[in-house]
KOLKOL-98104 format. One record per residue: x, y, z of N, C-alpha, C, CB in turn. Coordinates in steps of 0.001 Angstrom, whole numbers, padded with zeros to 6 digits, always signed. Glycine has a CB too. Layout:
BEGIN
XYZXYZXYZXYZ;...
***
This chain:
BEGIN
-004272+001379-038865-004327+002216-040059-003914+001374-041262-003408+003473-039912;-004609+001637-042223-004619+000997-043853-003064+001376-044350-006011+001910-045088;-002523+000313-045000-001148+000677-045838-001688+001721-046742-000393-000669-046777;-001020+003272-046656-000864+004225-047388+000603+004454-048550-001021+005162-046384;+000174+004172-049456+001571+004482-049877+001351+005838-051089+002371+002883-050605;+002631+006475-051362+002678+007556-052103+002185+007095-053781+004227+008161-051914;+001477+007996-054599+001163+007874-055876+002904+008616-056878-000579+008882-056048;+003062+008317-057927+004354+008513-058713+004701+009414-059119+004535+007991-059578;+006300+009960-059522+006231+010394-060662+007636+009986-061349+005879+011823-060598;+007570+009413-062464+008685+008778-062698+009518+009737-064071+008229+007119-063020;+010727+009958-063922+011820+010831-064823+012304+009457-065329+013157+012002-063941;+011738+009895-066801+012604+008296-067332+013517+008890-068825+011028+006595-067977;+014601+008555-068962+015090+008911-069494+016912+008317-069687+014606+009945-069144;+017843+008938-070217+019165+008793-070399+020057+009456-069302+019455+009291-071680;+021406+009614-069530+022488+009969-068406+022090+011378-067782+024111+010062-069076;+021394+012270-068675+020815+013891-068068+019904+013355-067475+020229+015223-069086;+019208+012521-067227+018090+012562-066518+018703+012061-064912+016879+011557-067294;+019511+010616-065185+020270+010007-064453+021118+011079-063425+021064+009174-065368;+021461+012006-063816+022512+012761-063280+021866+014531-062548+023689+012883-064739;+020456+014024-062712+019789+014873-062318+019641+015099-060700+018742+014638-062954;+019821+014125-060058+019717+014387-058500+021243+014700-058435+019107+012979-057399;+022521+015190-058624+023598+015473-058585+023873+016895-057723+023950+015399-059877;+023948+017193-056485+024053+018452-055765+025137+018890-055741+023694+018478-054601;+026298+018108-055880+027375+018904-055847+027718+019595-056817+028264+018368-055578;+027231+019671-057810+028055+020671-058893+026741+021821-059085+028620+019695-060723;+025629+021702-057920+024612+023207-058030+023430+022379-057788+024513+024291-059750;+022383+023091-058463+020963+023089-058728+020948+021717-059378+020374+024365-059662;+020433+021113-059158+019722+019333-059624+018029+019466-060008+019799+017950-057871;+017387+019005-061242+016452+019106-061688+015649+017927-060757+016606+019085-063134;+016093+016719-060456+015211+015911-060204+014847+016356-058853+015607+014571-060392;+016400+016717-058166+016251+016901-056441+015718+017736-056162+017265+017066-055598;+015281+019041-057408+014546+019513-057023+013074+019440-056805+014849+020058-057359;+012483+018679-058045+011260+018295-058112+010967+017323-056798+011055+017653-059489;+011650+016592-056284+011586+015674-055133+011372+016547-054203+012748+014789-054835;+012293+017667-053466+011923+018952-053003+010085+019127-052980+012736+020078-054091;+009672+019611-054066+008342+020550-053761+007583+019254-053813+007796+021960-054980;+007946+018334-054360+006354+016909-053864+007053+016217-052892+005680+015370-055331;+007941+016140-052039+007877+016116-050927+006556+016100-049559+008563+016916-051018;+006393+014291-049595+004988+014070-048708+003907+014623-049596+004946+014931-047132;+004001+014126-051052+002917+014819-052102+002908+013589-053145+003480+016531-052914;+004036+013439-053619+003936+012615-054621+005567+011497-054615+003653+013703-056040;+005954+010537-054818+007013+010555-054787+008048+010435-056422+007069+009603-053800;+008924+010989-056357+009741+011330-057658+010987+010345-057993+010344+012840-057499;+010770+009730-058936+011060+008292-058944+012743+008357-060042+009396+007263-059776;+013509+008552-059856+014943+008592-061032+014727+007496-061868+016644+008360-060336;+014598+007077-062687+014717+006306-063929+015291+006525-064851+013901+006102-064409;+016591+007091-064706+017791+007624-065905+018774+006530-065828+018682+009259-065556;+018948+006138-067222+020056+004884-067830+021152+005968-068718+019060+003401-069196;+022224+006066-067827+023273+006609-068817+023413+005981-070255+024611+006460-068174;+024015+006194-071428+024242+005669-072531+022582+005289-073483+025220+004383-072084;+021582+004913-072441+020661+004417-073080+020174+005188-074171+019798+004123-072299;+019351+004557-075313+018792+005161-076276+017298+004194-076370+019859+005219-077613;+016422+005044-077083+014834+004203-077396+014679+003146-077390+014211+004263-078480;+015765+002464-077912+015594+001242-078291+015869+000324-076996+016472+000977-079494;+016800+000969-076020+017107+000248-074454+015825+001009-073651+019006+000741-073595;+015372+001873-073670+013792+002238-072676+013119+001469-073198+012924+003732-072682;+012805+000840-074374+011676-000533-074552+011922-001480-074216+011269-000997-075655;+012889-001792-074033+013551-003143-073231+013147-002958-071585+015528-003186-073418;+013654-001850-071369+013875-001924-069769+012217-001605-068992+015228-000491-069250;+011273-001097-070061+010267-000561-069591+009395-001827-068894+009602+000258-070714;+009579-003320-069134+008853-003869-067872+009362-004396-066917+008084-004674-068058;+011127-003839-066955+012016-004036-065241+011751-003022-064897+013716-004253-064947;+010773-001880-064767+011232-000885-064473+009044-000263-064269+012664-000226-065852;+008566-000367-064255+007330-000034-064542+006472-001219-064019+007188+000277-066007;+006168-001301-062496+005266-002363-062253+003684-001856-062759+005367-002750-060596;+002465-003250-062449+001187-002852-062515+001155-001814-061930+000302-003622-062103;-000200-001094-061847-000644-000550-060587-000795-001185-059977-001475+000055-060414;-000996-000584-058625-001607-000902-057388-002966-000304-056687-000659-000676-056600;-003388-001399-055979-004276-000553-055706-003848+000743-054848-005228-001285-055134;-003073+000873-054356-002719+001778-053159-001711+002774-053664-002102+000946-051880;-001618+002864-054978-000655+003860-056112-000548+003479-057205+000722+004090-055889;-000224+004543-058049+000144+004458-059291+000983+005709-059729-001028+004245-060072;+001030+005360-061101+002118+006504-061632+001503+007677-062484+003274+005790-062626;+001469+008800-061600+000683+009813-062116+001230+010810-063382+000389+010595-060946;+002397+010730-063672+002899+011492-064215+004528+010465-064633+002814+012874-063274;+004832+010884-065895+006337+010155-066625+006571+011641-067365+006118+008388-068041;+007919+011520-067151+008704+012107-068051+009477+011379-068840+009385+012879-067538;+009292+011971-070719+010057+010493-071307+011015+012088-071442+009312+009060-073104;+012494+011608-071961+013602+012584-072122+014932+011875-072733+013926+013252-070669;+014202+011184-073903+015686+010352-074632+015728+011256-076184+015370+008067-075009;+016855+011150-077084+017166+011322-078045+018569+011707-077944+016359+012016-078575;+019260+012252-077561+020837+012670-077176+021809+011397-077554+021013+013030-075346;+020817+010098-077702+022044+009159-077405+021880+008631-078933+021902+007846-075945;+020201+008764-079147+019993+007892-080930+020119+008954-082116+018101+007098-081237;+020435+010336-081493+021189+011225-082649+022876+011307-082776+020715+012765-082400;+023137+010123-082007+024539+009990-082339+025136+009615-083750+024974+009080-081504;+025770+009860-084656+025853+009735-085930+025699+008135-086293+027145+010396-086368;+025619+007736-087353+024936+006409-087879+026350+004975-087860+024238+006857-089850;+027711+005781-087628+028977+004334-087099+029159+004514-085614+030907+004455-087889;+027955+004855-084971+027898+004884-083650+027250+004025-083080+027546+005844-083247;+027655+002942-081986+026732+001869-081477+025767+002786-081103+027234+000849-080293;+025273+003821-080429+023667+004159-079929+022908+004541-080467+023383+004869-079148;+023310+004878-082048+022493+005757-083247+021671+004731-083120+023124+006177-084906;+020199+005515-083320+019093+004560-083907+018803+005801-085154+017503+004051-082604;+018244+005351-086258+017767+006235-087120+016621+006924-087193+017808+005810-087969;+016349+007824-087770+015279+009161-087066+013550+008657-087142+015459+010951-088286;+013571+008140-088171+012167+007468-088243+011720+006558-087613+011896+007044-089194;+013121+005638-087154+013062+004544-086033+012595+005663-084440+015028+003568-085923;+013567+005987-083939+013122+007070-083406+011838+007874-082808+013434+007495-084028;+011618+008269-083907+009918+008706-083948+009153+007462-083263+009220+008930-085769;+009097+006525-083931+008045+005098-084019+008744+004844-082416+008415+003477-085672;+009784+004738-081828+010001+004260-080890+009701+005139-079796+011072+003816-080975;+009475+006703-079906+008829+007488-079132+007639+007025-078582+008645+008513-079707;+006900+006944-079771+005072+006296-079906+004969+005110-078810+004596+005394-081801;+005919+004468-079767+005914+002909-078754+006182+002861-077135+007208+001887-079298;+007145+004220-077164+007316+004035-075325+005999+004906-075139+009079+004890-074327;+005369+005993-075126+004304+006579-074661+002903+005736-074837+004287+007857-075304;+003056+004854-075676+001545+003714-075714+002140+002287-075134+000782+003340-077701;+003054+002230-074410+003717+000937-073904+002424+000446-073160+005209+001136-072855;+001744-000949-073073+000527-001075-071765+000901-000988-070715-000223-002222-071556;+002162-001341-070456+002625-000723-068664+002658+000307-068020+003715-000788-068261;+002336+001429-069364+002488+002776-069137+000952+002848-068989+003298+003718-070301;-000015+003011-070261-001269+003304-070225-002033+002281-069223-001761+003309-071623;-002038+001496-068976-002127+001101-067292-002472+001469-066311-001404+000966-066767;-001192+002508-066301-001525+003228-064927-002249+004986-065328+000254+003343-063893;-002659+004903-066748-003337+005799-067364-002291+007739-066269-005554+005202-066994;-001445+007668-067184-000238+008674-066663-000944+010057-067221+001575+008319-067452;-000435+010851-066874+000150+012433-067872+001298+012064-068204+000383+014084-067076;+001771+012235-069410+002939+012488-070251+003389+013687-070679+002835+011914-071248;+004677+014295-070274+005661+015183-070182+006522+014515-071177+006233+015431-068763;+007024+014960-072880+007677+014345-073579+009092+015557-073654+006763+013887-074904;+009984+015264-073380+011332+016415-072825+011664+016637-074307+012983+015677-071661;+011991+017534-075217+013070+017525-076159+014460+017737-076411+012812+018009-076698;+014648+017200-076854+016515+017121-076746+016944+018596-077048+017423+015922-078145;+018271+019099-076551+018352+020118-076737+019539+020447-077074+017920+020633-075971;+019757+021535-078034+021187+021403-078947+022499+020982-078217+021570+022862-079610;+023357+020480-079150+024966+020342-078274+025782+021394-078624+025947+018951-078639;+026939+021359-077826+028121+022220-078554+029476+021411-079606+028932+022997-077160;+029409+021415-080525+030407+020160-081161+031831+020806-080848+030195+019809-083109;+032229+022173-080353+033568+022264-079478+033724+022004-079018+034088+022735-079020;+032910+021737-077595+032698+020820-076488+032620+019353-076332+031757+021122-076082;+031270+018520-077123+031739+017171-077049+032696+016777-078048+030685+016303-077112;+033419+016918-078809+034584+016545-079310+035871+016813-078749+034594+016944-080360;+035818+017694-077919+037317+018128-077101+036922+017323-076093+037743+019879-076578;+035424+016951-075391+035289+015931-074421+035945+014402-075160+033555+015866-073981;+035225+013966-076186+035549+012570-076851+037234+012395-077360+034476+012428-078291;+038239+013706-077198+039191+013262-077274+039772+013240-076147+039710+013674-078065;+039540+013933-075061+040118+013532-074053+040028+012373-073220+040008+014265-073519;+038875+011437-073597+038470+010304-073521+038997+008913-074404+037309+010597-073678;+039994+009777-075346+041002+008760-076371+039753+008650-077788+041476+006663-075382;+038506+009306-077832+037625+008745-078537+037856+009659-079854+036194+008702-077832;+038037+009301-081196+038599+009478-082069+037085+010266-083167+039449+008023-082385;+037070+011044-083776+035713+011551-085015+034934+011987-083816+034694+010093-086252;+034272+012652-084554+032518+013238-084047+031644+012290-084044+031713+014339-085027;+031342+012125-082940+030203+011446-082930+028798+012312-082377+030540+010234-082092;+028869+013104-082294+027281+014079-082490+027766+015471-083505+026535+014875-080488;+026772+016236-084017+026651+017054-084839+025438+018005-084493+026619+016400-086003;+025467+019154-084389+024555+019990-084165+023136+019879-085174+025282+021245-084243;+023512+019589-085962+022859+019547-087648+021712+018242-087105+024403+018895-089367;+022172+017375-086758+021732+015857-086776+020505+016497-085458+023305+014299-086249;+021381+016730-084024+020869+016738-083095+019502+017356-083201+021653+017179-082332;+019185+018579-083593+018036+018965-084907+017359+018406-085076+018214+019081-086090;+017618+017891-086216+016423+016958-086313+015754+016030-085568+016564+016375-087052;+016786+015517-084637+015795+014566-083901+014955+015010-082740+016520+013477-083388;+015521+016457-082511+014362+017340-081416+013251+017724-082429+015071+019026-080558;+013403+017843-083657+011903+017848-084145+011472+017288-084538+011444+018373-084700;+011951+015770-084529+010892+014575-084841+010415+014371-083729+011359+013234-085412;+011101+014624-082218+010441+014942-081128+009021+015646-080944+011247+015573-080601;+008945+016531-081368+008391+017506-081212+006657+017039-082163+009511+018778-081745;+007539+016536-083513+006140+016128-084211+005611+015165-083524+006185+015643-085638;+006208+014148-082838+005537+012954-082252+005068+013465-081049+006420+011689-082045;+005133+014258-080273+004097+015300-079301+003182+015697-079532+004368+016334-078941;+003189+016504-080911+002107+017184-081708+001122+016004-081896+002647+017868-083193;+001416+014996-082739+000802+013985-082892+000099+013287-082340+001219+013528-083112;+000761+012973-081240-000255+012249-079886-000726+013083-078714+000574+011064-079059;-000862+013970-079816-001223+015420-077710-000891+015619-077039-001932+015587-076553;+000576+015019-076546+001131+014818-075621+001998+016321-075257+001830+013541-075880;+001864+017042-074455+002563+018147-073911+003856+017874-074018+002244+018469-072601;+004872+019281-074766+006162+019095-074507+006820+019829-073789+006727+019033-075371;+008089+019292-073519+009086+020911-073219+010129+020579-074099+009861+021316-071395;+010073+021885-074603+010708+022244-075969+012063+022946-075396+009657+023359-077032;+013359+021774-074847+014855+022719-074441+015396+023041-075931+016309+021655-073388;+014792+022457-076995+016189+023136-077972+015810+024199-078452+016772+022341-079283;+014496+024907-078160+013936+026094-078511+014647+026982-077265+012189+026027-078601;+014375+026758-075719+014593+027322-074534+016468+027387-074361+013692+026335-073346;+017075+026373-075093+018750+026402-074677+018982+027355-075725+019825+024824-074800;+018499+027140-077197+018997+027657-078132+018450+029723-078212+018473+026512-079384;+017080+030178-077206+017636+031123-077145+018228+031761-076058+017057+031647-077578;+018568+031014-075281+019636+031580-074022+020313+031742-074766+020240+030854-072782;+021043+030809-075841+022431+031315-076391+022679+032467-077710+023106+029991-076850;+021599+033074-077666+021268+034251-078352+020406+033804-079482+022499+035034-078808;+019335+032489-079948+018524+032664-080824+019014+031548-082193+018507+034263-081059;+018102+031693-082765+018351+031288-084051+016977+031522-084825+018877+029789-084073;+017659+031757-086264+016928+031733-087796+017275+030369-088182+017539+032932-089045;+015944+030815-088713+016150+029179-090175+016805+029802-091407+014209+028323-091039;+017641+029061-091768+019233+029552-092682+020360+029844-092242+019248+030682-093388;+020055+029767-091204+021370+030717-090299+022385+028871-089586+020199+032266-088192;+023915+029203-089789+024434+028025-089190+023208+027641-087393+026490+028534-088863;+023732+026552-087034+023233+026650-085624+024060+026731-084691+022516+025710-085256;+023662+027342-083711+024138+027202-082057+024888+026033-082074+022874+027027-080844;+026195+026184-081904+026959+024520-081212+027447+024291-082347+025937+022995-080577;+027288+024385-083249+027785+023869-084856+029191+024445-084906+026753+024567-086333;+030274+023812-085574+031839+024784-085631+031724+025621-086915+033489+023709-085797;+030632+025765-087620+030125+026658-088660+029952+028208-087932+028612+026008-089277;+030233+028244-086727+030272+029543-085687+031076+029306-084903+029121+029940-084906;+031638+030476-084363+032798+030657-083021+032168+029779-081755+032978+032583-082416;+032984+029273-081408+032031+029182-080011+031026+029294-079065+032175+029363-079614;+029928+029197-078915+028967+030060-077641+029285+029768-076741+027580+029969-077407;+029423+030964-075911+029981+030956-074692+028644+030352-073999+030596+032453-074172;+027648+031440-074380+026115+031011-073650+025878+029682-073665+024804+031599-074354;+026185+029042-074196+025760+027405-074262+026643+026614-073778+025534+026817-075599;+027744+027228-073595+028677+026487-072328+028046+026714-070860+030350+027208-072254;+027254+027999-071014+027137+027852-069806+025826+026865-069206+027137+029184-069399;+025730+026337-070675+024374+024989-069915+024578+024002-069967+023015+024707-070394;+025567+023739-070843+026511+022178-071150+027950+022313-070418+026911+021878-073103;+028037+021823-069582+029299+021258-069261+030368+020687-070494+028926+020139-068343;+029834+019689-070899+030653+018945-071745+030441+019198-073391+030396+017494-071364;+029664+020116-073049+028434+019416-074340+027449+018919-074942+028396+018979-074703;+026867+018478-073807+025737+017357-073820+025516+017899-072588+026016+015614-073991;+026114+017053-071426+025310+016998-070001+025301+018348-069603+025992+016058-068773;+024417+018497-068722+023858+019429-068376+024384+020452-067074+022755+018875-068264;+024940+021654-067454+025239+022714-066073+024528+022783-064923+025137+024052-066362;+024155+023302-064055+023241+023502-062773+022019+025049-063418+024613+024034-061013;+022569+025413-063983+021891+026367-065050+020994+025408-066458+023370+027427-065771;+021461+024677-066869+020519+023990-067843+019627+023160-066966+021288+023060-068970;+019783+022510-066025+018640+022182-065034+017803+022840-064504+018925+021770-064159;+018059+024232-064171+017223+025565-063817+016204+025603-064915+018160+027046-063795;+016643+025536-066275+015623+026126-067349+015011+024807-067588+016281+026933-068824;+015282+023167-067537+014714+022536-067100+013439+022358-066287+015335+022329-066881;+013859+021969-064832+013188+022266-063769+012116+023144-064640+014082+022966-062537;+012490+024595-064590+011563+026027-064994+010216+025125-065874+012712+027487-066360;+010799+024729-066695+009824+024651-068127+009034+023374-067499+010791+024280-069970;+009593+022533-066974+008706+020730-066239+007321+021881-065484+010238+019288-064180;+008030+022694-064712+007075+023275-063809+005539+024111-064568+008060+024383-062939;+006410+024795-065495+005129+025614-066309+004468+024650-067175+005631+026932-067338;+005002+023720-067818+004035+022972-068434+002911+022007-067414+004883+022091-069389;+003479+021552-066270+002735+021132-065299+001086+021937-064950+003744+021241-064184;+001694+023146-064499+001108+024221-063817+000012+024479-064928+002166+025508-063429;+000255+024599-066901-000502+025056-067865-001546+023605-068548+000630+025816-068961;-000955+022663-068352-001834+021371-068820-002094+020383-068007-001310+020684-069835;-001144+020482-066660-002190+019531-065831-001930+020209-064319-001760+017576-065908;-003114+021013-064290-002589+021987-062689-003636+021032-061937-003042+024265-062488;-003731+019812-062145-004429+018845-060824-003039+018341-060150-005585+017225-061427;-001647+018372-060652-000434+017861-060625+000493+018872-059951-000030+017486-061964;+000207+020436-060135+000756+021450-059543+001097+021319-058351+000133+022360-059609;+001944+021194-057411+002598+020646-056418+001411+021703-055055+004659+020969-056615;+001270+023032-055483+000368+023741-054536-000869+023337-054827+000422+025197-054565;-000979+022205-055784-002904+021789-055598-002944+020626-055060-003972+021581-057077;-001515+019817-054346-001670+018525-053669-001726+018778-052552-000788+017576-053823;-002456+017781-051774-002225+017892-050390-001348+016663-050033-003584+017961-049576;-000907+016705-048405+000108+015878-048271-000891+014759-047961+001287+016274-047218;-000118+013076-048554-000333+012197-048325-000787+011511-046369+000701+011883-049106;+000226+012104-045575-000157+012281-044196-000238+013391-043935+000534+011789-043314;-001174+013461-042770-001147+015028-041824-000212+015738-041512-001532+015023-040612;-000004+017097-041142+000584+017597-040886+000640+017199-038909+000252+018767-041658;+001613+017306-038152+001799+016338-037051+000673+017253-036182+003590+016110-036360;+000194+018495-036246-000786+018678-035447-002083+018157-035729-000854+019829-035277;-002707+017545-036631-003652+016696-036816-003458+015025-037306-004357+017409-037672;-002038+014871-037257-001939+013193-036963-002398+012941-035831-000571+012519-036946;-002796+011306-036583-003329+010821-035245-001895+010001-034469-004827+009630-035563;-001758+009293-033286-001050+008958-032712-001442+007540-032078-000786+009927-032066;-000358+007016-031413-000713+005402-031040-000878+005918-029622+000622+003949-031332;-001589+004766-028914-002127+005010-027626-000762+003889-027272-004063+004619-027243;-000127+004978-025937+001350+003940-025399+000930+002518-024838+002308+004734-023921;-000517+002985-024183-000758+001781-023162-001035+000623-024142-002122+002026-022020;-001856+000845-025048-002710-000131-026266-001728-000514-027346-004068+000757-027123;-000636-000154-027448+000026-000138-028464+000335-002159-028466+001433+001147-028258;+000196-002433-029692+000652-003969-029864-000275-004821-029024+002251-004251-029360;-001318-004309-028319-002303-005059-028068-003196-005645-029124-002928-004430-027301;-003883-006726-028635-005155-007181-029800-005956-006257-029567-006009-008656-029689;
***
């Protein structure tokens, strides 16, 4: 029998993405997706804690071989901005227009179009600044270094650079922000200390940022429906498995086995 190997799907992204196969604290977004393409596709972790745009262009040709003939990468999830909306005396800030352009640049990378992918572009999704600042001091780490205000904007420069290149999104700061009861334009935001606390948005941020077993749920949720609505050749119930199921595998003959 011919070397068979599985076709891709690679989660590329920062520490939420990274921390996505994580079972002990609940529901895991990646482990789950590994779950339903299971003997379908295989689901590849490519999460760099700390990283920002400017480290996924670096790392994208340790990390992204040719194709092959015998696979390729059918599907990427890009899922950075959390780290380059860090305020501007922050080593990971990149600035918003940089940003944008560095979106572009990872979704037209040739290592990527190559293996001619679907692109899933994730959007960042609000923080709580009660939360990561009571996290960053208990860490000895001194000022704010994210802002609800900031984080904003860079989910909708997200969002335009989707629009822009066609590229399908999932929109979490629309999906987190109305779990936690909504928002108007004028109105302070979700996570901002311009409002009491949300409780609701604790319950998807742990810290602030990283993600509950509940913000992976609405995760997961949204990877799945956008799958299912723009590329249902990818829908996990329209693959078949890579091998048989064991009542129509074939089998080695004991006697012949390792013979010429």
């Amino acid at each position: 029998m011919a070397f068979a190997d599985y076709d891709k799907i690679v989660l590329f992204g920062d520490s939420i993405t990274e921390a996505s196969y994580e079972q002990a604290r609940g529901f895991g977004f990646g482990a789950a997706l590994t779950d339903i393409y299971r003997r379908k596709i295989e689901v590849i972790n490519r999460g760099f804690s700390g990283y920002n745009t400017l480290h996924a262009l670096e790392v994208i040709p340790k990390i992204i071989p040719p194709p092959a003939t015998t696979s390729r990468i059918r599907l990427i999830t890009i899922f950075f901005g959390a780290n380059d909306a860090t305020l501007s005396d922050r080593s990971q800030h990149v600035p918003l227009d940089q940003y944008a352009e560095n979106l572009k640049r990872i979704i037209n990378h040739p290592l990527l179009v190559a293996h001619n992918p679907r692109i899933l572009l994730i959007i960042p999704p609000p923080i709580c600044e009660y939360r990561t600042q009571d996290h960053d001091l208990a860490k000895g780490v001194v000022g704010a270094q994210r802002l609800a205000a900031n984080t904003k904007r860079y989910a909708d420069a997200a969002l335009e650079v989707g629009k822009a290149l066609g590229i399908p999104t999932v929109n979490l700061w629309e999906a987190f922000t109305q779990y936690a009861g909504g928002w108007e334009e004028g109105n302070p935001l979700p996570g901002s200390k311009e409002l009491p606390k949300n409780e609701k948005l604790g319950e998807l941020l742990r810290d602030g940022l990283h993600f509950e077993p509940k913000g992976y749920k609405i995760l997961y949720d949204l990877v799945l429906e956008t799958i299912r609505g723009n590329i249902p050749e990818l829908d996990p119930e329209n693959l078949e498995f890579v091998f048989p199921r064991h009542e129509n595998a074939p089998k080695s003959n004991f006697y012949t086995y390792g013979q010429a």
